[in-house]
C-alpha positions as CSV (number, residue, x, y, z in Angstrom):
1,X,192.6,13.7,7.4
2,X,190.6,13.6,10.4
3,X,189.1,16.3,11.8
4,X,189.1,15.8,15.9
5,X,186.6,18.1,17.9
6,X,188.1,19.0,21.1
7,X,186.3,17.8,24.4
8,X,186.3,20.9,27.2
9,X,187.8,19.8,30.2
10,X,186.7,21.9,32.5
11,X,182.7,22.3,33.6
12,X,180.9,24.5,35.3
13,X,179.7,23.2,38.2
14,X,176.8,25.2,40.1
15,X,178.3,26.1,43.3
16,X,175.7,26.9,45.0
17,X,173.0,25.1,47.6
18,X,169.6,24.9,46.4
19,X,167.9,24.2,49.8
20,X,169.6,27.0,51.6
21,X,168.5,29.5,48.7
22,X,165.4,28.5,49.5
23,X,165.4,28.5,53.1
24,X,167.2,32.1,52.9
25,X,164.3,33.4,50.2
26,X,161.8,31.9,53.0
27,X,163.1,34.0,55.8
28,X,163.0,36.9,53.9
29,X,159.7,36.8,53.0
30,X,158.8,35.9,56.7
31,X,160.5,39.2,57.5
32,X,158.0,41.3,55.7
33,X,155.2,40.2,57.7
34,X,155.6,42.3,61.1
35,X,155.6,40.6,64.3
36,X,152.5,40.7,66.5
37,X,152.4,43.6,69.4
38,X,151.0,42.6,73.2
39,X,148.0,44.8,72.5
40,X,147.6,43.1,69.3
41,X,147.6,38.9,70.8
42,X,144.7,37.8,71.8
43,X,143.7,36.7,75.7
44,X,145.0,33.5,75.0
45,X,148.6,34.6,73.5
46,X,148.9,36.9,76.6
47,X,150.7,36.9,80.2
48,X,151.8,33.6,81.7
49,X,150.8,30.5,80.0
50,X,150.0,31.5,76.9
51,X,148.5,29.2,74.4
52,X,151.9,28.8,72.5
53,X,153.7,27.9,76.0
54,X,150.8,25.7,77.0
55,X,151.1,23.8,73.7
56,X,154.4,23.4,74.2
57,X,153.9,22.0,78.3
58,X,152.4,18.7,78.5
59,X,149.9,17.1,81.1
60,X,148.6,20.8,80.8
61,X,145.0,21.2,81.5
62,X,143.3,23.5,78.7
63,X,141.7,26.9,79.6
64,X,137.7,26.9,80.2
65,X,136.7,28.2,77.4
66,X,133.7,31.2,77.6
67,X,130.9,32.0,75.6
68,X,129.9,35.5,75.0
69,X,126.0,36.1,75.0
70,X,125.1,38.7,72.2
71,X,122.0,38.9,73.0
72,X,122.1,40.7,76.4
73,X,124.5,43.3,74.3
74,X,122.3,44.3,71.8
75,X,119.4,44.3,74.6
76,X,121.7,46.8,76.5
77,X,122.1,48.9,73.2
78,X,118.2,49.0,72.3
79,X,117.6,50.2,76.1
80,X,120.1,52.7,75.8
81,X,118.8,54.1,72.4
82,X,115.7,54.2,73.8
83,X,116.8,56.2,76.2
84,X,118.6,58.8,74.4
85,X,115.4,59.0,72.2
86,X,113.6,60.0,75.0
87,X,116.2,62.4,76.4
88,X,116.0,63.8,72.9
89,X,111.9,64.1,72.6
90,X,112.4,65.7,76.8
91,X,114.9,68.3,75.3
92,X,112.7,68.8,72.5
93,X,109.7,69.0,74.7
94,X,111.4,71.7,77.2
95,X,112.8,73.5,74.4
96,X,109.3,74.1,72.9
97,X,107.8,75.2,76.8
98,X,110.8,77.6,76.6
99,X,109.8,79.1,73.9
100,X,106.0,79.7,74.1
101,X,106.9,81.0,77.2
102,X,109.0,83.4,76.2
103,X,106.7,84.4,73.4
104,X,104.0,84.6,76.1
105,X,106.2,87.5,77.9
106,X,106.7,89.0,74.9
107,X,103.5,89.5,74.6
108,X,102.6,90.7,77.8
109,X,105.0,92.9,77.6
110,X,104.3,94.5,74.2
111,X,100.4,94.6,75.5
112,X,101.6,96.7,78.7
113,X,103.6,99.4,76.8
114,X,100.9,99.8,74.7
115,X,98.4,100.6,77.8
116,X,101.5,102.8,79.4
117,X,101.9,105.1,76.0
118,X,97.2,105.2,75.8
119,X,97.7,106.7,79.3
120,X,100.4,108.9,78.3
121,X,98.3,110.2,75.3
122,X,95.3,110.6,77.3
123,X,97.0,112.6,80.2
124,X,99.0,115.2,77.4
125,X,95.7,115.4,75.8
126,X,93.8,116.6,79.7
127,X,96.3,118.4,81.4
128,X,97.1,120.8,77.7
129,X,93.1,121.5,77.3
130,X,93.5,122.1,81.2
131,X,96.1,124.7,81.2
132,X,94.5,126.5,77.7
133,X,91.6,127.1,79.5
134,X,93.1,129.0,82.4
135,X,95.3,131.1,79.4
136,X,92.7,132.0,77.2
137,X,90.3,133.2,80.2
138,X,93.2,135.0,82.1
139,X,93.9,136.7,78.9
140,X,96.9,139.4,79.8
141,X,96.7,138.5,83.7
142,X,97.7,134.6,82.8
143,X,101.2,133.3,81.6
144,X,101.4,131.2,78.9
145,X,101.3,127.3,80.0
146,X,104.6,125.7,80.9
147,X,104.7,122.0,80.5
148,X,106.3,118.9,82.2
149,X,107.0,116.0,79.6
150,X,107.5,112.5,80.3
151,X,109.4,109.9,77.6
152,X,107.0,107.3,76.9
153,X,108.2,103.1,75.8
154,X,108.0,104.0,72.3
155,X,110.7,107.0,73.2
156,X,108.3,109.9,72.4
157,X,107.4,113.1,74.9
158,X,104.0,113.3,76.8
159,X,103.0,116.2,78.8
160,X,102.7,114.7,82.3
161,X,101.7,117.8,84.0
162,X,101.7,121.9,83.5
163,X,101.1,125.2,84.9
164,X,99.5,128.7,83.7
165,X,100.7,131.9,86.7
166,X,97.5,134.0,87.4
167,X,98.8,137.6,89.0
168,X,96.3,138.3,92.0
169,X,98.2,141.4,93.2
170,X,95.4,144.4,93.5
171,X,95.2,146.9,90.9
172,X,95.7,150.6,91.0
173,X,92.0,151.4,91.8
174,X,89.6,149.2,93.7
175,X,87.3,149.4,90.8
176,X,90.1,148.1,88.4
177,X,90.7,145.5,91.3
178,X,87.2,144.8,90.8
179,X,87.6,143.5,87.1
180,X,91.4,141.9,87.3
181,X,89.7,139.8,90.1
182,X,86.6,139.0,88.3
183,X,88.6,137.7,85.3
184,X,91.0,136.3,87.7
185,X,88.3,134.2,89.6
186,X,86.8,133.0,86.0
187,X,90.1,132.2,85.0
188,X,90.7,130.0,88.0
189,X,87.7,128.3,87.2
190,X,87.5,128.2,83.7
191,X,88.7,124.2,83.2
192,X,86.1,121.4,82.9
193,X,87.6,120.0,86.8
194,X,89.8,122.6,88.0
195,X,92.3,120.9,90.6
196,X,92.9,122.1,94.4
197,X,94.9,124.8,93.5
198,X,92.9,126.5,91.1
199,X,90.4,126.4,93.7
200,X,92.8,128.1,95.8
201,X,93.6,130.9,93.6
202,X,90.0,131.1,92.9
203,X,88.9,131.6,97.1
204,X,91.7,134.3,97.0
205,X,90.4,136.3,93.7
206,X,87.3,136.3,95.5
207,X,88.4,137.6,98.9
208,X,90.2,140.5,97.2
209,X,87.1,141.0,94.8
210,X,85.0,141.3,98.1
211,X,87.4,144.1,99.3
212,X,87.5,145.8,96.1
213,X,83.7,146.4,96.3
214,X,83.8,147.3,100.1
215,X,86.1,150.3,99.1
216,X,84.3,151.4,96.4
217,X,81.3,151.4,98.0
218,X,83.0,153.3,100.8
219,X,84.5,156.1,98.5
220,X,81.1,156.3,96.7
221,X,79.4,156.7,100.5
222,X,81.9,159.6,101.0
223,X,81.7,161.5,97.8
224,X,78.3,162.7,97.4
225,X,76.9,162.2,101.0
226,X,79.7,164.8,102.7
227,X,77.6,167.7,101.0
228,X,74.1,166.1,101.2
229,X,74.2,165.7,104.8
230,X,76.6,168.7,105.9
231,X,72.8,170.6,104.1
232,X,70.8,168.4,106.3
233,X,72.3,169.4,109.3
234,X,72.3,172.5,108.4
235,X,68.2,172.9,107.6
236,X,67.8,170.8,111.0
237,X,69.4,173.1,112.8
238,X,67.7,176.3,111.8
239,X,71.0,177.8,109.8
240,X,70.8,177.3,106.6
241,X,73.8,176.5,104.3
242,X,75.8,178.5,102.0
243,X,74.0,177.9,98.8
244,X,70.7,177.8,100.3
245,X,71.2,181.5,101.8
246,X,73.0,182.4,98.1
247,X,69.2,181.4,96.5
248,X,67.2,183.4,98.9
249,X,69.3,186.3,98.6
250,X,69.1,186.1,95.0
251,X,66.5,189.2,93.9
252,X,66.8,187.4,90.3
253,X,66.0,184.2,91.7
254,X,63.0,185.5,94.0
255,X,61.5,187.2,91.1
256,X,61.6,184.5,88.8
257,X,60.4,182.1,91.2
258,X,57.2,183.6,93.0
259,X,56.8,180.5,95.6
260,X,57.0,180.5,98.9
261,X,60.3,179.7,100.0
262,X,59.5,178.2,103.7
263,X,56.9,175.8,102.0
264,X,59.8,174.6,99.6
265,X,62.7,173.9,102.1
266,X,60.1,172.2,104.4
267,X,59.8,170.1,100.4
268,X,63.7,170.2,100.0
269,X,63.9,168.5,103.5
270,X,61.3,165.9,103.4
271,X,63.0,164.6,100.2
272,X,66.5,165.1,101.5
273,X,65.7,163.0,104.6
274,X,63.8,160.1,102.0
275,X,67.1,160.0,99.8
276,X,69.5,159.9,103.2
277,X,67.4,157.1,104.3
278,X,67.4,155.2,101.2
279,X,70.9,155.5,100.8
280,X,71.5,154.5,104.1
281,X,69.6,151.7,104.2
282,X,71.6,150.2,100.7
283,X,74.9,150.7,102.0
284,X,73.6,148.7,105.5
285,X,72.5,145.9,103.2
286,X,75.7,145.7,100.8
287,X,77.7,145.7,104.1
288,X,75.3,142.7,105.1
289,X,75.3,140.6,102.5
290,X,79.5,140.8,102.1
């Protein structure tokens, strides 16, 4: 028995075009690759005439072709480096004047407040022992010292100037007017450089001193003198006074005196006129020499 294999008789006969596959898989890959933008084409691809046209037109003449020059570029560069580096040292430079000066300033500055607040200590220190001195002389005729104050650069208080009162009203007597002035007057002047108005109050202490005395001397002139020379008179008229005629009257008095009384009022006189005369002639020279 034979045994026959059976021959197909159909094939399978590839369908498809090689060479179209191929160009198909070539025009996908050119797809990938994205087309060139104007900005991106060189000079030559650009405008009218491009390289790609003028390949394509014959009898064409090529473009001149032009050759850069690196050289001047990187000259232009240096130059212009070296100019910024100068620019930068200039800055540098002005920025360092800047500040020297400024420290400069600074340093006058600081040298003048400290000048300003040696003044200020200097003056508190004068016009404080200035005023003192007028209190503790015045005693209960001066105030106690008022003070002006001045804020100084490193914000403290100075005493810029001051002031003591001094009453120079007239007492009750002139012989109490005598003293308030005197200690008035010292008062005025008791500071090392009294100022123009101490001086003041001083001149006026003195002229109501100078009255005080003239009335004193005036109420001493009257006291004791009325009597003295009301007895003068009286002997140098021939009528003798009260107390005179009492003492020669006296019977007491004439026996316990013995003496001759004509020889002892001619005495009483003689030393009556020497003491009116004296006295006169001290009162004449106070009134003189005030």
């Amino acid at each position: 028995m034979n045994i026959v294999t059976p021959i197909p008789t159909a094939f399978a006969l590839p369908t498809a075009n090689f060479n179209t596959e191929a160009a198909r898989r070539d025009n996908l890959l050119r797809d990938t690759i994205p087309a060139a933008t104007e900005s991106e084409k060189g000079a030559q691809q650009q405008g009218l005439g491009a390289e790609a046209d003028r390949a394509r037109t014959p009898g064409q003449k090529p473009a001149p072709v032009t050759y850069e020059k690196p050289q001047a570029g990187n000259t232009n560069t240096g130059q212009t480096d070296t100019g910024q580096t100068q620019a930068n040292h200039q800055d540098n430079g002005t920025d360092q004047s800047a500040g020297r000066e400024n420290a400069s300033d600074q340093q006058q500055k600081q040298q003048a407040e400290e000048r300003r607040i040696a003044q200020l200590k200097q003056r508190d220190q004068e016009v404080r022992t200035h005023e003192q001195a007028h209190a503790a002389v015045g005693g209960q005729y001066a105030s106690a010292p008022q003070y002006e104050y001045e804020t100084g650069p490193d914000n403290k208080r100075y005493v810029s100037d001051g002031e003591v009162g001094i009453d120079v009203a007239k007492a009750a007597t002139a012989q109490q007017t005598i003293e308030k002035m005197t200690q008035v007057r010292r008062a005025a002047l008791a500071p090392a450089e009294p100022s123009a108005q101490d001086l003041k109050v001083a001149n006026e202490a003195a002229n109501q001193l100078q009255q005080a005395r003239s009335d004193v001397a005036k109420e001493q002139a009257q006291t004791p003198a009325a009597a003295l020379f009301s007895e003068i008179d009286s002997l140098l008229s021939g009528e003798p006074s009260r107390r005179t005629t009492e003492h020669a009257l006296d019977p007491v008095q004439l026996d316990r005196s013995g003496y001759d009384e004509a020889g002892m009022q001619q005495k009483m006189l003689q030393i009556q006129l020497t003491y009116r005369n004296t006295f006169t002639s001290r009162d004449a020279g106070f009134s003189a020499s005030a």
